[in-house]
N, C-alpha and C positions, 0 to 999 in steps of 0.2 A: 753455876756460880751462886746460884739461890739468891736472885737478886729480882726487884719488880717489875711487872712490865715495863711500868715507868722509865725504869734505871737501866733497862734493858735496850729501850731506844735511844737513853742520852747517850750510854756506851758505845752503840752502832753510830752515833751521830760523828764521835770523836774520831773514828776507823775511815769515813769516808773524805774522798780526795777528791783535787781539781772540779769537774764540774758537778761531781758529785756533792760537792759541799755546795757550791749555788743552787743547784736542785731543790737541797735538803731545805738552807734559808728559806730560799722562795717558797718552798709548801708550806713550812713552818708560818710564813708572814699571810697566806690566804688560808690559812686557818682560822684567822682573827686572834684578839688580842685576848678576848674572854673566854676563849678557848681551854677545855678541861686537856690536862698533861696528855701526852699521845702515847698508847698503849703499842704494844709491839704490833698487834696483830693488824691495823691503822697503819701503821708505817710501813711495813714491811709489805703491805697491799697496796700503797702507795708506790712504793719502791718500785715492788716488780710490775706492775699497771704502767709505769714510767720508762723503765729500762730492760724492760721483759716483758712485750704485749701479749698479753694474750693467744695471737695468733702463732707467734715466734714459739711459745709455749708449747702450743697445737703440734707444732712440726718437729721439735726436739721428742716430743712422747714418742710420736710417729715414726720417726727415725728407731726412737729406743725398740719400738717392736719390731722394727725390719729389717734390724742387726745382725747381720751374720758374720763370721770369721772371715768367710772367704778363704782372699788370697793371703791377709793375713796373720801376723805370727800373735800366739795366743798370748802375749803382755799387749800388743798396740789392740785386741781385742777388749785387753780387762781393761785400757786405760778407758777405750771410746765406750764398753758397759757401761763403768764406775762415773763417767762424766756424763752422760744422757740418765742414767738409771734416777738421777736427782730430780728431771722432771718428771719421772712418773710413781713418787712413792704410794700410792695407791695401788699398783701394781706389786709393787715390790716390800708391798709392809711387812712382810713374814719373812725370815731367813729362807725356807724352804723354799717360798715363789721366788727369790731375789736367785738363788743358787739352780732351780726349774729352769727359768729365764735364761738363765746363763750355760745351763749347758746346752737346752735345745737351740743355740745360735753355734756350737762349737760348727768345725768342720767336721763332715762323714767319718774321717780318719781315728777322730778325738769320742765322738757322740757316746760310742755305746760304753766303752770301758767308762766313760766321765758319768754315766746314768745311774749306772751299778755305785759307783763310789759316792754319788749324791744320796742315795739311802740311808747312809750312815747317819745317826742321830746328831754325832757330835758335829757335824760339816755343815759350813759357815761359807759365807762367799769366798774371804781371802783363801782359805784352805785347798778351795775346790782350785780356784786358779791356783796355786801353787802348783797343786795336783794337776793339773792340766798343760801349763809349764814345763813340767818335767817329764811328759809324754813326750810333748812335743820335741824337748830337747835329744828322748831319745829314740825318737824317729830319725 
């Protein structure tokens, strides 16, 4: 939106609900009154610090790495990826590691033909899961 940090937290301020809005006040009010405007990066450390400890943090990465298919079907795999994958973008900063990741979790059945087709320059996470979806479908 190319907009400032600034404008970027009062934006996220108007998007939050129920107790998330007393939350938001009350930190706003122990900030004090001569307090310089709150940059995003302030808030949003505030935020998750509050509603996403640290430790809670710890165990979603955790989870991210010891993801496997299993017994299930490779869309309820891409959803639980695509939803833990967020706490570990350190891991997953690169299309390459993010699509790596993702196949070495597939099932045995899916792994080797999904490895070969991760090569490919132009293949991106959604792709690959596609790609892997329609293994599956015709298995």
């Amino acid at each position: 939106m190319h907009i400032l940090d600034t404008e970027s937290v009062e934006l996220a301020s108007y998007r939050l609900r129920e107790v998330a809005v007393q939350w938001y006040e009350t930190w706003e009010l122990s900030r004090g009154t001569n307090a310089p405007p709150t940059v995003w990066e302030e808030f949003s450390g505030a935020f998750l610090h509050h509603y996403l400890p640290a430790g809670i943090r710890r165990a979603r990465v955790d989870r991210f790495l010891a993801l496997k298919q299993g017994n299930i079907s490779v869309r309820q795999y891409s959803l639980q990826f695509d939803s833990l994958a967020r706490y570990a973008p350190s891991i997953v900063a690169e299309m390459s590691d993010r699509v790596h990741r993702f196949v070495v979790g597939l099932g045995p059945h899916l792994i080797n033909e999904c490895f070969t087709a991760a090569l490919l320059d132009s293949m991106d996470i959604s792709r690959i899961q596609a790609y892997d979806q329609n293994l599956e479908d015709q298995i």
